[in-house]
C-alpha positions in Angstrom: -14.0 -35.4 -7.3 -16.2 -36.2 -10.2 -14.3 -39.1 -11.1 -12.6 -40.7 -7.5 -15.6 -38.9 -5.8 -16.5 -43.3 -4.5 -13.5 -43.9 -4.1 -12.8 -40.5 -2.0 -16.0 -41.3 0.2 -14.8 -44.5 1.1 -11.1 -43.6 1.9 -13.2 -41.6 4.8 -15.6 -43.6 5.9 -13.0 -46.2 6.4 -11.2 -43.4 9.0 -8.2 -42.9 6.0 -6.2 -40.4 6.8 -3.8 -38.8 4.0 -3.2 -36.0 1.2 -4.8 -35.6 -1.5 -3.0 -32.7 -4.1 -5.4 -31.9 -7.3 -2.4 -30.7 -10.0 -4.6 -29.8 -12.4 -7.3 -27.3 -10.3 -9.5 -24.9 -12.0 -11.8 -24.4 -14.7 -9.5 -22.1 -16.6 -6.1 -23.5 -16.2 -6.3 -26.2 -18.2 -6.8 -24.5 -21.2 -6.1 -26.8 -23.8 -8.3 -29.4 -22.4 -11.9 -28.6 -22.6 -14.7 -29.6 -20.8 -13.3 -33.1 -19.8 -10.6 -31.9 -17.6 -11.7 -28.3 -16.7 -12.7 -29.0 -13.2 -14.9 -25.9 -11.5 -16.8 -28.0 -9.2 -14.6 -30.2 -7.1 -14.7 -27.9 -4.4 -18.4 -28.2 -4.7 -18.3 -32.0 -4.3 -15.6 -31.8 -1.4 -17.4 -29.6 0.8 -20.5 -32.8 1.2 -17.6 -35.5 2.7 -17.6 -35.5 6.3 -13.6 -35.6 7.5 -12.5 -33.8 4.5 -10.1 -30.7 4.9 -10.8 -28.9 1.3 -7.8 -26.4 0.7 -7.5 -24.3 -2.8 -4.3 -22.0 -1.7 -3.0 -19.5 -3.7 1.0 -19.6 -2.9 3.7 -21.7 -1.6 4.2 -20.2 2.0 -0.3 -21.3 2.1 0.3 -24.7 1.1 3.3 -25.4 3.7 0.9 -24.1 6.7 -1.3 -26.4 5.3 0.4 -29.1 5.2 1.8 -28.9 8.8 -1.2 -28.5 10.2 -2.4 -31.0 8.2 0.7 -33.7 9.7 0.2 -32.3 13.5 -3.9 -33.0 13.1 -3.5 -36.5 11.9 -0.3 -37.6 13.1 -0.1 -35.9 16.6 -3.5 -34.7 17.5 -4.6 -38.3 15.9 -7.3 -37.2 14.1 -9.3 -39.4 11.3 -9.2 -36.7 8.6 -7.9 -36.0 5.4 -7.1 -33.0 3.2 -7.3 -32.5 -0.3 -5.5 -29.0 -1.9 -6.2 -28.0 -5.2 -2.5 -27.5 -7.0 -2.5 -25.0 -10.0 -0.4 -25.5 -13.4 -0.4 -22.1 -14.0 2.6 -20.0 -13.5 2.9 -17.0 -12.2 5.3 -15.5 -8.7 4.9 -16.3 -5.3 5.5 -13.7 -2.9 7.2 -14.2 -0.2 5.9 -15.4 3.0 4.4 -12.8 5.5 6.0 -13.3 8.8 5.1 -16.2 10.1 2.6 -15.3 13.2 0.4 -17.1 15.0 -2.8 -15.2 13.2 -1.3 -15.4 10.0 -1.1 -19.7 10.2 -4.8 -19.4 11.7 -6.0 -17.6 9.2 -5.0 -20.0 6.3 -6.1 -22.8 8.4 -8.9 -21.7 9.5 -9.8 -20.2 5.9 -9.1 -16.8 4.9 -6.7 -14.1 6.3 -6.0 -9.9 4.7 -3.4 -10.3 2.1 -2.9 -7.2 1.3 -5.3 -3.8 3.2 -6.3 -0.4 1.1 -3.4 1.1 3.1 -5.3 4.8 2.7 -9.3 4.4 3.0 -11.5 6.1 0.4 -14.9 7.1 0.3 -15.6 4.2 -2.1 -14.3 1.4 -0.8 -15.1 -2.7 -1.4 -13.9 -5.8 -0.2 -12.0 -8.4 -2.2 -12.4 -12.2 -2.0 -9.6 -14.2 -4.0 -8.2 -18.1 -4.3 -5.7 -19.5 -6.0 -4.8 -18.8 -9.7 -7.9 -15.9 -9.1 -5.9 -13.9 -6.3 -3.8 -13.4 -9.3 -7.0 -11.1 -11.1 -8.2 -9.8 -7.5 -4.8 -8.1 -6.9 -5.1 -6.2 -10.5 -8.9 -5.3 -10.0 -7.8 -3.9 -6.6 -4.9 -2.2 -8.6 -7.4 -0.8 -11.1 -10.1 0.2 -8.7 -7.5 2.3 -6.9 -5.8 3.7 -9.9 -8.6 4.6 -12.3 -11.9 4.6 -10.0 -10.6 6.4 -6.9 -12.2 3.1 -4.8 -10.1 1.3 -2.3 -10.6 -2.1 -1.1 -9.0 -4.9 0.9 -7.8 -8.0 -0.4 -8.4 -11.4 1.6 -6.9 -14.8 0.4 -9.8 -17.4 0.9 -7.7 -20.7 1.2 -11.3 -22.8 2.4 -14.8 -22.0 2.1 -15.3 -25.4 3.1 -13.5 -24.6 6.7 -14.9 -21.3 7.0 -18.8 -23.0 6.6 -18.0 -25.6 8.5 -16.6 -23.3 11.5 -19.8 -21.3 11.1 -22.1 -23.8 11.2 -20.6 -25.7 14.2 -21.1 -21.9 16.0 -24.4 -21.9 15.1 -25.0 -25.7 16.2 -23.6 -25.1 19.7 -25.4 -21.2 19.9 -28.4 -23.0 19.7 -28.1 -25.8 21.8 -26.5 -23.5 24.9 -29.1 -20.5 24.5 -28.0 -19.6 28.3 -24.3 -19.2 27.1 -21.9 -16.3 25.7 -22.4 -16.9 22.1 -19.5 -18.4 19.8 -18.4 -16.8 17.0 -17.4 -18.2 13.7 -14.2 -17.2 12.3 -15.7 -15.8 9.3 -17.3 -12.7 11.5 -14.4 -12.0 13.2 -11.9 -12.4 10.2 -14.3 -9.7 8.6 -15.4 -7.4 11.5 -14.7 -4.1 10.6 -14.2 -4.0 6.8 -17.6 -2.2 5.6 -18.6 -2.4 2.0 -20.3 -5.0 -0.2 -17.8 -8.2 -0.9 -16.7 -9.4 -4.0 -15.3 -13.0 -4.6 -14.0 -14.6 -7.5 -13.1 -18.3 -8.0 -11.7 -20.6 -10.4 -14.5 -22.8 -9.6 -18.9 -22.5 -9.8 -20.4 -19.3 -7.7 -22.3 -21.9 -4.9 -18.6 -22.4 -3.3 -18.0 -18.3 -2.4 -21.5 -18.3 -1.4 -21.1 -21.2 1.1 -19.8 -18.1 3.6 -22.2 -15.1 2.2 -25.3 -15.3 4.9 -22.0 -14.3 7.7 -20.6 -11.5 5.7 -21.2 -8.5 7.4 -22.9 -6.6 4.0 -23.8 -8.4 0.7 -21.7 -10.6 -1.4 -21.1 -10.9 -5.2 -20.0 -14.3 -6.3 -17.8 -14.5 -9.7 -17.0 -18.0 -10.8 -16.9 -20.5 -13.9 -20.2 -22.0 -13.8 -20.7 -23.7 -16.9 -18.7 -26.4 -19.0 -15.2 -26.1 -19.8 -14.0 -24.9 -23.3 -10.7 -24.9 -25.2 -9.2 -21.8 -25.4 -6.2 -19.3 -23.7 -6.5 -18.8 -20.4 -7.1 -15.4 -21.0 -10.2 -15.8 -23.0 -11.6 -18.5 -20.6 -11.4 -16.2 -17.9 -12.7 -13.4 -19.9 -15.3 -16.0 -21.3 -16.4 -17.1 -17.8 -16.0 -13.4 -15.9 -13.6 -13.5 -14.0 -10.8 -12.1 -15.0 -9.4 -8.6 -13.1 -11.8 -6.6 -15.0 -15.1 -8.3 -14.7 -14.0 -8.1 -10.8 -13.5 -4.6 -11.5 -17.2 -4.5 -12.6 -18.5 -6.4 -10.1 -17.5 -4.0 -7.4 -18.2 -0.5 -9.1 -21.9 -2.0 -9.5 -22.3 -3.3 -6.3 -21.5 0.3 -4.9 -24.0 1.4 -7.4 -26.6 -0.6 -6.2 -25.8 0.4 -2.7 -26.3 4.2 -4.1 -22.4 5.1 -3.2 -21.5 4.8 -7.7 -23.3 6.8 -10.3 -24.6 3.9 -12.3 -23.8 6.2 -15.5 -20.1 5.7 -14.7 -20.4 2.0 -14.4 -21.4 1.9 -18.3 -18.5 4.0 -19.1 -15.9 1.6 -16.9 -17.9 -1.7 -18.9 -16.9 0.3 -22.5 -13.4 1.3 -21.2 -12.1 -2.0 -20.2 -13.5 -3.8 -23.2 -16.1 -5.6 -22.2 -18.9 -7.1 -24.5 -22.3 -6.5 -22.2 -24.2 -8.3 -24.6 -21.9 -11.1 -24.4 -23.1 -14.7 -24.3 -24.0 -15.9 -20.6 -21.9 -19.0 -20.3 -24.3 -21.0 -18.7 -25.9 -21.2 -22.0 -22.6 -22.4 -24.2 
């Protein structure tokens, strides 16, 4: 969006209706390319354009609901809209599709749905945020949490922030201007009703898109993404160099539920040291 960002604006205020698929999405996935190609803010830039429907799924059975809904909104519903899904380069299995329910398809239209629960509940327990390439580090920091920490946590797949804002602050809009009526609720609340614990969300792109939906998160949210500019490297290293790869998620969580009093802060050091992290590593704002 840096680049067509004019030319996207205009598409929509001229009522165009279409989709637009970004192939090469993410900071880190483009790891050859440095910072001219390594993208972590379109999502940032979409979420400003008025009849845009900004997407980043993380599998193939996500991007087919998408685009459905997508076809019924502006072919049959005749809506003046169009969508724009970020498409990853990097490889890595698709599961296969849940069965195909009516919640599941509002979900990832709407914006996020459970992936995957804690199945048994611990004492310690968190709540995972992933998108795209990143579900692929949420699902091993909610492996390692469980395996090595004794903390359980439930795993959502965030297809839009954009959506889930939007939802939210059309709720809000309509709350306020019918004070006499039975409130609306955004999706987001009701989506996350019931899962206690602080949240953790990582992203392929800058912090300021998770945090679009943190004010209706039922307790605090931490925010991992690539804010910064891009670099040339493995993907590995990029994601270790912009924290968020499984075990910076890892991190985030046990010291959220220190902060909260629930995690001996003592153990967090150890966890930091035992997944090889560098705590006096450079911030990479500041590359």
């Amino acid at each position: 969006f840096q680049r067509i960002g004019d030319l996207a604006w205009s598409f929509g205020d001229s009522r165009g209706r279409g989709f637009l698929l970004g192939a090469t999405a993410g900071r880190t996935t483009l790891n050859g390319e440095g910072l001219q190609h390594e993208d972590g803010h379109s999502h940032v830039l979409a979420s400003t354009f008025p009849s845009l429907r900004a997407y980043d799924p993380a599998f193939a059975y996500e991007i087919a609901v998408i685009v459905k809904h997508g076809l019924e909104s502006m072919l049959e519903r005749d809506e003046d809209c169009f969508y724009y899904l970020t498409l990853q380069n990097d490889n890595y299995p698709m599961p296969a599709s849940p069965k195909r329910t009516k919640a599941l398809e509002e979900g990832i239209v709407k914006g996020m749905y459970l992936f995957q629960g804690s199945g048994e509940r611990n004492i310690l327990h968190v709540n995972l945020l992933g998108s795209a390439v990143m579900m692929q580090a949420a699902m091993r920091a909610q492996e390692i949490l469980a395996e090595r920490y004794q903390v359980s946590s439930d795993l959502f797949s965030v297809t839009s922030y954009q959506q889930l804002r939007n939802d939210a602050l059309a709720c809000e809009r309509w709350n306020r201007l019918h004070p006499t009526k039975k409130r609306r609720v955004p999706y987001v609340e009701k989506a996350t009703e019931g899962h206690e614990g602080p949240w953790i969300a990582v992203s392929d792109y800058m912090k300021s898109v998770p945090e679009m939906i943190g004010r209706w998160l039922p307790d605090r949210l931490v925010p991992l993404g690539t804010d910064g500019f891009g670099m040339s490297d493995t993907r590995e290293a990029l994601r270790r160099h912009f924290e968020v790869d499984a075990e910076f998620v890892v991190i985030a969580a046990l010291s959220a539920l220190a902060e909260e009093g629930a995690f001996d802060p003592k153990e967090v050091g150890k966890a930091i040291a035992e997944l090889g992290i560098d705590p006096d590593k450079i911030d990479p704002m500041d590359v």
